[in-house]
C-alpha positions, 0 to 999 in steps of 0.5 A: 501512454496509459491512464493509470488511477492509483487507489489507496487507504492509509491510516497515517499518511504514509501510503499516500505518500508512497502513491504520490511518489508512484504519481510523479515517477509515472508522470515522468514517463508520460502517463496520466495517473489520477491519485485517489484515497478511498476516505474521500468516498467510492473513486467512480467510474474506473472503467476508463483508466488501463491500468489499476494500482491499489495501494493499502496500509496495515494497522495491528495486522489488517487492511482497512475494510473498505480495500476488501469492499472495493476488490470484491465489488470491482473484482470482475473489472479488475480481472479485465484490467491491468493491476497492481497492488501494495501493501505498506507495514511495519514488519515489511522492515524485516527483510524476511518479511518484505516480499510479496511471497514473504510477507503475511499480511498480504499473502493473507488478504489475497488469498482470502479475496481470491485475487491475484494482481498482475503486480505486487509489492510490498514497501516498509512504512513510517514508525512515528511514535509521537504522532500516535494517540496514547492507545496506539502508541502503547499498542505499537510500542508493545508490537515492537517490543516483541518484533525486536523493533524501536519503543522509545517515545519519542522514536521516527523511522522511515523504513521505506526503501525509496528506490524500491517504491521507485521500482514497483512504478517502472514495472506498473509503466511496462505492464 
């Protein structure tokens, strides 16, 4: 079975929650795969594992700088290896906006980081509004007023479709 390193960003905690999810699934069917969150600093060496996922959430319409970094400065590596890549996003609970050829924001990253994984996915996040500083919260809330989405206060919504997330880590086991 392949040694699998699943890489991510994640601003409130979701995205890393979808990777231990993807972590326990191909575990399940016998692989190792080691968990890494870019705020705990460059993963190392990454030459060792097959198989490459990288994992990123969306904040007002962008992937956390340090994803970007790590794709251009890996990017050779990656060509190499077997990859995959998600994206976690709000607007991803819209069905016409939570594929890979449908959705905006990770059609955007790729095309300008000129890099086409071997797999891609995009997963609806979490909306939790009473976790959210007084910034983000009236940020959001006015992003989902306009998006026809939830504004009340006190508003949780997990959007994420689970078996989908499920999905993607069979399709990482069979690449």
């Amino acid at each position: 079975m392949a040694q699998i390193l699943i890489l991510y960003s994640t601003t409130d905690g979701h995205t890393g929650k979808i990777c231990r999810r993807l972590r326990e699934r191909l575990q399940g069917q016998g692989h190792k795969a080691t968990l890494h969150d870019f705020a705990d600093g460059d993963p190392g060496p990454t030459e060792g594992y097959e198989k490459i996922v990288i994992g990123a959430s969306i904040r007002y319409g962008k992937h956390q700088p340090v994803v970007a970094e790590f794709i251009r400065r890996e990017r050779p590596l990656l060509e190499r290896k077997r990859t995959a890549f998600f994206t976690v996003n709000i607007v991803a609970r819209k069905p016409a906006k939570n594929r890979p050829e449908t959705n905006p924001y990770l059609k955007k990253f790729l095309k300008q980081l000129r890099w086409r994984p071997g797999k891609l996915a995009v997963f609806a996040g979490r909306l939790e509004y009473p976790r959210y500083d007084f910034i983000d919260r009236t940020m959001i809330r006015f992003i989902m007023l306009i998006t026809g989405g939830p504004t009340a206060r006190d508003t949780v919504i997990e959007y994420t479709d689970w078996a989908s997330v499920d999905s993607f880590a069979d399709e990482i086991s069979a690449m």
